[in-house]
N, C-alpha and C positions, 0 to 999 in steps of 0.2 A: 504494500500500500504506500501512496508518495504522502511523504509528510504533510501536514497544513499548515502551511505561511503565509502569514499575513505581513504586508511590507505597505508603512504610509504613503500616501503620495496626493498632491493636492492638485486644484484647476486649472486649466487653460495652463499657459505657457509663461515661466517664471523669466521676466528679464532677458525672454529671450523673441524676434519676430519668427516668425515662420518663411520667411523668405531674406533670411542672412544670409548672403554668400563670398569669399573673398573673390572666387571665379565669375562671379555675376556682379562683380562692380569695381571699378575702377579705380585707381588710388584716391586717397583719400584729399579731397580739396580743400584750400585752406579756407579759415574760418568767412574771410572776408567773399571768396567763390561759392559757395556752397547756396548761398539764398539763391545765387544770378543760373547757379547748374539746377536748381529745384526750378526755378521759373520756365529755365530752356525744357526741362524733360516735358512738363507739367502741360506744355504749348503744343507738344507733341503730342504727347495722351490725347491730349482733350481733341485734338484732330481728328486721331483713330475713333476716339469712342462717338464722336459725330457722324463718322464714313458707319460706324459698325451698329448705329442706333436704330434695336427693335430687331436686332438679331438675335440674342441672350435667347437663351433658353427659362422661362419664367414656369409654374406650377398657376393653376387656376385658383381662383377663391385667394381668400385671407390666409393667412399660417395657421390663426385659430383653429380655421376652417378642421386643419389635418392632424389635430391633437388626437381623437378620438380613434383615428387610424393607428396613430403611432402607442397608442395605451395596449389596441385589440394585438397590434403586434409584438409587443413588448409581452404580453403576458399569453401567447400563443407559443413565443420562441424560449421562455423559463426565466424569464423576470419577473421581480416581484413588482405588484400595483395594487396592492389590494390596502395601503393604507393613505394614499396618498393622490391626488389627482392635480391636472397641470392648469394655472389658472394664471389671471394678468392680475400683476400687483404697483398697477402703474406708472410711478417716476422709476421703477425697478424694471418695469418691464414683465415678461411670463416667468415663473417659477413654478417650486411646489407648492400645493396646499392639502394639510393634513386632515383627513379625513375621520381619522379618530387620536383619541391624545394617544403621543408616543411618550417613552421614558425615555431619559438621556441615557443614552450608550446603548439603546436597542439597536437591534439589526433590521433596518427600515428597507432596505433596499439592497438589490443584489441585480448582474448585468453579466450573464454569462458569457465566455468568450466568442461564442459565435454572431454575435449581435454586435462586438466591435467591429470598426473598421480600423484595419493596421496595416503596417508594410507587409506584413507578411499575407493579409489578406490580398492585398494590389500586387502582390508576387504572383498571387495564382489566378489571378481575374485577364481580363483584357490587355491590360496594360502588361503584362509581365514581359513578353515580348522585347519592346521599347528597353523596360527597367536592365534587363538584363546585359544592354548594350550602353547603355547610357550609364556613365558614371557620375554626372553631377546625381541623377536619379538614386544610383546606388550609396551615393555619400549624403544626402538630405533627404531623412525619413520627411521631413513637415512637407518639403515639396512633394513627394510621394504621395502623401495621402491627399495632398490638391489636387493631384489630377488625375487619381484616383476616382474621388467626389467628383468632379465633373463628369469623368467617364461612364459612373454608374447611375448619377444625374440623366443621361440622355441614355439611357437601358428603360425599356418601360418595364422589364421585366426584371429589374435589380431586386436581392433581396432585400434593400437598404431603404428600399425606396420610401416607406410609410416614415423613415426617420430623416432621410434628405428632404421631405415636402415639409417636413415641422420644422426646419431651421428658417433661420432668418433670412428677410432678401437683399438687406443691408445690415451695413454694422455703423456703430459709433467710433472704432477704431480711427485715427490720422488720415489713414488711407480714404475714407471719403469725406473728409474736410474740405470744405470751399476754402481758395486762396485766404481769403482775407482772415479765416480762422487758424490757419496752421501760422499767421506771420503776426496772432498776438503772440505766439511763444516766442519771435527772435529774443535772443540775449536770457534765455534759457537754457537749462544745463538739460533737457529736455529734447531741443528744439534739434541739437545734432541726429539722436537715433530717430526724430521722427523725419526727417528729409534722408536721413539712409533709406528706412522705412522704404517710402518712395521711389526714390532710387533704385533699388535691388527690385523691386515689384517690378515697376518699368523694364528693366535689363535681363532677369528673368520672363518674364511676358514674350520679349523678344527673342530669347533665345527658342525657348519651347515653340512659340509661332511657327518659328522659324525648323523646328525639329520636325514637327508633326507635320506639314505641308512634304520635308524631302526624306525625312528614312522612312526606309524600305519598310520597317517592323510595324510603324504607325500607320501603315494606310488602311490598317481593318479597325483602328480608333474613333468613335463617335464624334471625337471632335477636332477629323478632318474637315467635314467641313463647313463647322464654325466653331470658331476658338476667338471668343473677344477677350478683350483688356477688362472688361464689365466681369466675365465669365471667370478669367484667373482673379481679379479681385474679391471677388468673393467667396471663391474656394481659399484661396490664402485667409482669407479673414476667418473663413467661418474654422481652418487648421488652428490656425493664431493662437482664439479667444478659447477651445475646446479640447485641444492635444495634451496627450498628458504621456507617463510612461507606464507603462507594466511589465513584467515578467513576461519572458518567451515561453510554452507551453511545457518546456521540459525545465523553466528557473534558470540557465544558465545564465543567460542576457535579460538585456531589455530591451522593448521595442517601444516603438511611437503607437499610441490607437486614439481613436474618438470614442467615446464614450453614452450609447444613447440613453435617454431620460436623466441617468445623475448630471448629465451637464446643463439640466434647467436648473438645477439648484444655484441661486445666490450666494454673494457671502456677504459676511460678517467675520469679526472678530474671535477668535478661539482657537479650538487645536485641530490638527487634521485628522479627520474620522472615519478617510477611506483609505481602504488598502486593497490587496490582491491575496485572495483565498486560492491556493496551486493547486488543494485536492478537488475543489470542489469546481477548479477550473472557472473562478466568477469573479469579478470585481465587488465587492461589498463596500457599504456606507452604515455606521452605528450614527444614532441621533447626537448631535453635538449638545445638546440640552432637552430640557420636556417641554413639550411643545403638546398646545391645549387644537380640538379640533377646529379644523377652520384656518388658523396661525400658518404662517408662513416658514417653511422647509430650510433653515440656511446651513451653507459647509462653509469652511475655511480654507482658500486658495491658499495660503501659505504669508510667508513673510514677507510683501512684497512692496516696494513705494506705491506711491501714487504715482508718480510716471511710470511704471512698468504696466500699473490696473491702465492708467489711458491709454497706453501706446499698443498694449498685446490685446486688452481686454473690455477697452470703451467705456468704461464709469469711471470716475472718483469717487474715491472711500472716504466721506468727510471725514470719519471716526477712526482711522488708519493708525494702529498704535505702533506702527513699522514703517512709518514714512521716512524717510529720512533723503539728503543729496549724498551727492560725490564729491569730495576735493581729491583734486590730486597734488602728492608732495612728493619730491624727492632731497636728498643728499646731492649737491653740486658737486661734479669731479672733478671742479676747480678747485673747488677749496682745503684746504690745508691739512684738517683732519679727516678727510673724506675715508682716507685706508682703517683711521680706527674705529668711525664713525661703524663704517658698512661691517666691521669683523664684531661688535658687540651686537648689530642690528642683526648680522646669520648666525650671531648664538642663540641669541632669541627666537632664529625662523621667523624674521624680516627683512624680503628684501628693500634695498636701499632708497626706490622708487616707486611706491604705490599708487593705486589708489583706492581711499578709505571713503568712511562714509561718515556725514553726522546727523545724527538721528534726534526726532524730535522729542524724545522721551529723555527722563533727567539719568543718567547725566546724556550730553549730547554724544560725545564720544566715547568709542570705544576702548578695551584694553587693550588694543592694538593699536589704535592710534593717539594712545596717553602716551605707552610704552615707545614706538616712534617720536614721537613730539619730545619725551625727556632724553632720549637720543641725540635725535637734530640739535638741542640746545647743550649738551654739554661743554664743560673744557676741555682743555687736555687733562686735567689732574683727573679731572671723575672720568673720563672714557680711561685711564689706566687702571684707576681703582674699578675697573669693573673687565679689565682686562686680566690685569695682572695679580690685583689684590686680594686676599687671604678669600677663601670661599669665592672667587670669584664665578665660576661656574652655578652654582645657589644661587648668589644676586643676580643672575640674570634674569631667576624668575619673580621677583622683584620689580622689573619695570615697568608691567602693566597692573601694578596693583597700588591704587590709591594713599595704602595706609602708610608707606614707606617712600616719601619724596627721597629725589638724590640729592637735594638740598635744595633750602627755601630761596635760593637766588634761578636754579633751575625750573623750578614750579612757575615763580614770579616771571622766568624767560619763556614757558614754553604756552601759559594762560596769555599772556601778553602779544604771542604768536598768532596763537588761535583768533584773538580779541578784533589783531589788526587784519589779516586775512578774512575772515568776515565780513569786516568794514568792507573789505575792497571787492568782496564777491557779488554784496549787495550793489556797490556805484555801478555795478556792470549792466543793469538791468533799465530798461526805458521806461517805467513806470514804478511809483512808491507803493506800498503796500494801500494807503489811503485812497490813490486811484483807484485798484483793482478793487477794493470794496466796495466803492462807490459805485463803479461798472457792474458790480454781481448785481447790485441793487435795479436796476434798470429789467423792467417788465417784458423786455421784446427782447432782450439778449436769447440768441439761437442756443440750441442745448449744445454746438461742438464749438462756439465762444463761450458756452458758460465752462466749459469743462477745460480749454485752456489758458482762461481769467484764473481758476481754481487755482491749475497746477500752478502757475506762475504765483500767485500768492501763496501758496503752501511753503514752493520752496523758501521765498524769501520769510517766511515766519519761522521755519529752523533757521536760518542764517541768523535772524535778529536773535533767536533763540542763543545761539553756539556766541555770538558778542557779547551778548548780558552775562552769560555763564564764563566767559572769559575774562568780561572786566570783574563780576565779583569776585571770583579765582582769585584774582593778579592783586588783587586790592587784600584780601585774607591774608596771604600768603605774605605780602608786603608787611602787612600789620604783625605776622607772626616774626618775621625778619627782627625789624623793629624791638619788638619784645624781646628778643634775645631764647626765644622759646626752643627747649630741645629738641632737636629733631630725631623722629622715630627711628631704631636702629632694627635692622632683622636679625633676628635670632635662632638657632636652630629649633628651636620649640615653637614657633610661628610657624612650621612651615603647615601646619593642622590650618594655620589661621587663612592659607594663603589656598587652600584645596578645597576648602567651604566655600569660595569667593567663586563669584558668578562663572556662570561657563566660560562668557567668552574673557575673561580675566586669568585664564590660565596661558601660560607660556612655557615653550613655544607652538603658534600655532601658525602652520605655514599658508602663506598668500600668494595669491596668482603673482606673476611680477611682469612690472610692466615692461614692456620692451621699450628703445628707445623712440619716442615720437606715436606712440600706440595708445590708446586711452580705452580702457577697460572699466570693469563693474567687477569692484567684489563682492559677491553678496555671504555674507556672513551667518548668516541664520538661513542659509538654503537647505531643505529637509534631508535628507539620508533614504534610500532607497537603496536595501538589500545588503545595509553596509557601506555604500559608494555615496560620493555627492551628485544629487542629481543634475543631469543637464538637460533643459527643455530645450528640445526643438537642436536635432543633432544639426551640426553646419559640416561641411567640407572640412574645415580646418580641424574641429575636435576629432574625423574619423581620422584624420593623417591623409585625406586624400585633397592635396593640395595641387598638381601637377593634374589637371583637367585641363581638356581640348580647349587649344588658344584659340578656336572662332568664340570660346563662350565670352571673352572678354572683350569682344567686336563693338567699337565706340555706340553709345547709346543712341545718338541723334543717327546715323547711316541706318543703323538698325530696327530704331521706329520707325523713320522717314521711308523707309523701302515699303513697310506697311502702310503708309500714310499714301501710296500713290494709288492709280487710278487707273491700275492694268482691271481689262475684263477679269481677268482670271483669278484676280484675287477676291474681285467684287463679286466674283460668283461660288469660292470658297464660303466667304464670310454671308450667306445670304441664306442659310438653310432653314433660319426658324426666328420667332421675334420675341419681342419684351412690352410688355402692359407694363405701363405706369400706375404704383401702386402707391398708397399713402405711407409712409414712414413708419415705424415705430419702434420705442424704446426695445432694447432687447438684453437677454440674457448673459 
């Protein structure tokens, strides 16, 4: 009999888009290029999607319409529905609604393997073909299961089908933002991965156009002949905001899947409550609380900002107890102490150039980036005493924990640090926090300007957060100077003191490192699955498959623009079937 494991794992796609590629996008443009190459692509799209309007392949009726379909099949194919039905909870959009009270930590819901859709299922479908020859395909599951979705989207005979007509027909995702809404975020720490976002959409769009029209494997694909830029944006979207990981049927790996019915759940705040049952071959969900009948169904996506929930997932989480930004610091390898600096930062398993985060909960930063920060600020006398000095290998676990400054002039330099970089994070921004409130206030504001009015004031209220918390720091620590007050010394008998001390205050704990000129995300509270850290939404670069066919990196503009022209024959590709104009709504 195969053991029962159960391995957490949370919604939609953490920090990561469904269409990152290093092979589908160009080097990276500087800060001041990037709006003018968003505007060029953007001029381009909007081209194609005019040449290609009312081609999309649309479902008749409302989504509501196809709940009842997707419930009869859900509980035809060995899911559970019997306490729970799917209903609209307005500014929220459709979720669950519980039909009779549940207990917190009951087993509410279960999704057997055969009702996901995964790579491995688009291995064995239509598509497998293509997949097999195509290795951007074989290196990015997310993209996989988008054209996957599509392919069994125009199957009238998919098994999938009753759970493809219940998705949504737009998303709140960046990706369909009107100009003028993605350009309140400029001078947002935000604003880069949503014009990647963009970017990589467009350049893959073109690529695959471009696959599917000339190999040989694709001409028995559904969507030879129409494949819009409407049609990949929303298969990527609907991947995005829903992809999550699981165990491979024998546990060894993990794969990408969709998830149906548990991905109408919402969230909230709390712990992750779904995992993956191996014997019983099912995804399961326990109730994250009791929940009275009628009451609204929520899980916990996990630890994630608010620009990851807008950028992947299309809401802001007012109540986000995990929001936090990015700074990036590094150790200059100009300066003088840089060799002692970086050899006490890799005893601790930090490298010399990060990037950290500060979060909006007390304190702002972490013990990773305390620990860093009384690094950075040393002298030479303290980087040898922690080089060279009696226990020095001990104190190193010392530097991410509060109770033990390396002296009250180092505390005073590295709050003082914090104080002023803050200052300087905030002048970056075109509007003060008292604008953006006043904007939220305004009755006609559209819901994807209200949403990035939000994010822009969120970040800057950690900023102003991590300043106050810096100046009263530098200000204490000043007064404790002053005072002449002793400063705490480590003991071998603290070290009890120093292993009760919060998770991430333990050292060392090793961090991505940035490369030179590369600007990453570390996320520090990303869940664990199976043992491993998880990564949403696999890229090219995580599989190691880096060295793909140099057409896929073919200049953006030749490669939409070939699309954008006005031969018969594309016109008569792209002309198989149409799109109703449908009224919008909030979504899940």
């Amino acid at each position: 009999m195969r053991h029962k494991v159960r391995v957490g794992f949370s919604a939609g796609s953490e920090g990561t888009a469904a269409v990152t590629s290093e092979e589908c996008s160009s080097a990276a443009a500087s800060a001041g290029k990037e709006w003018e190459e968003y505007l060029q692509i953007r001029g381009l799209v909007e081209r194609i999607r005019k040449k290609q309007k009312g081609m999309s392949i649309v479902f008749e009726g409302s989504r509501e319409d196809h709940f009842p379909d997707l419930m009869s099949w859900a509980k035809e194919n060995g899911a559970s529905c019997e306490c729970f039905t799917v209903a609209n909870f307005g500014k929220e959009g459709y979720g669950l609604r519980a039909t009779r009270d549940i207990k917190a930590e009951e087993l509410f819901l279960w999704i057997p393997r055969k009702m996901l859709m995964t790579v491995e299922s688009a291995q064995n479908s239509i598509l497998g073909p293509l997949y097999s020859q195509d290795r951007i395909l074989q290196a990015m599951g997310n993209v996989t299961l988008a054209l996957h979705l599509l392919c069994e989207r125009a199957n009238p005979a998919s098994f999938w089908l009753p759970y493809i007509r219940s998705l949504p027909q737009e998303y709140d995702i960046p990706l369909y933002y009107q100009q003028e809404d993605v350009q309140l975020l400029l001078g947002t720490q935000a604003v880069q991965d949503v014009l990647s976002q963009y970017k990589n959409t467009a350049r893959q769009y073109a690529y695959f156009y471009k696959l599917v029209q000339t190999h040989p494997t694709a001409s028995k694909l559904p969507l030879k002949d129409c494949f819009t830029f409407d049609d990949y944006r929303w298969a990527v979207s609907s991947v995005m905001t829903r992809q999550n990981q699981i165990p491979t049927e024998d546990g060894s790996r993990v794969t990408l899947a969709l998830i149906p019915l548990w991905d109408m759940c919402n969230h909230t705040n709390g712990l992750i409550t779904t995992g993956y049952n191996l014997e019983d071959d099912r995804c399961e969900c326990v109730a994250l609380q009791d929940y009275k009948e009628n009451e609204q169904i929520y899980i916990f996506y996990g630890t994630r900002s608010n620009a990851e929930f807008v950028i992947h997932n299309g809401f802001f989480f007012q109540d986000n107890a995990h929001d936090r930004v990015k700074i990036k610091l590094g150790v200059s390898k100009s300066e003088r102490l840089y060799a002692m600096k970086a050899e006490v930062l890799a005893r601790a398993g930090i490298p010399a150039s990060y990037v950290f985060a500060l979060h909006c909960n007390e304190p702002p930063i972490s013990a990773q980036l305390l620990a860093f920060l009384r690094v950075f600020c040393m002298t030479e006398d303290e980087l040898k005493y922690y080089l060279l000095g009696e226990r020095a290998i001990n104190k190193i676990f010392t530097l991410g924990n509060s109770e033990f400054p390396v002296s009250w002039e180092n505390e005073i330099k590295l709050w003082t640090f914090l104080e002023t970089r803050a200052a300087l994070l905030l002048k970056t921004y075109k509007t003060t926090s008292e604008e953006d409130r006043s904007m939220l206030e305004k009755p006609d504001l559209s819901l994807h300007s209200r949403m990035a009015v939000q994010l822009r004031l969120a970040e800057k209220q950690i900023l102003e957060k991590a300043l106050a918390c810096g100046r009263a720091k530098h200000l204490y620590f000043q007064k404790k100077l002053e005072e002449g007050a002793s400063l705490p010394c480590y003991e071998e008998s603290d070290i009890a003191l120093l292993e009760n001390t919060e998770a991430d205050a333990k050292l060392p704990v090793i961090l991505r490192k940035v490369e030179e000129g590369q600007e990453i995300q570390v996320d520090e509270d990303s869940p664990l699955l199976n043992g491993m850290k998880v990564v949403y939404g696999t890229n090219a670069e995580a599989n190691g498959e880096r060295d793909q066919d140099d057409n896929v990196s073919t200049d953006v503009n030749s490669a939409l623009a070939s699309m954008g022209g006005s031969s018969q024959r594309e016109e008569a590709n792209l002309s198989a079937s149409r799109t109703e104009d449908e009224p919008k709504e909030n979504t899940v």
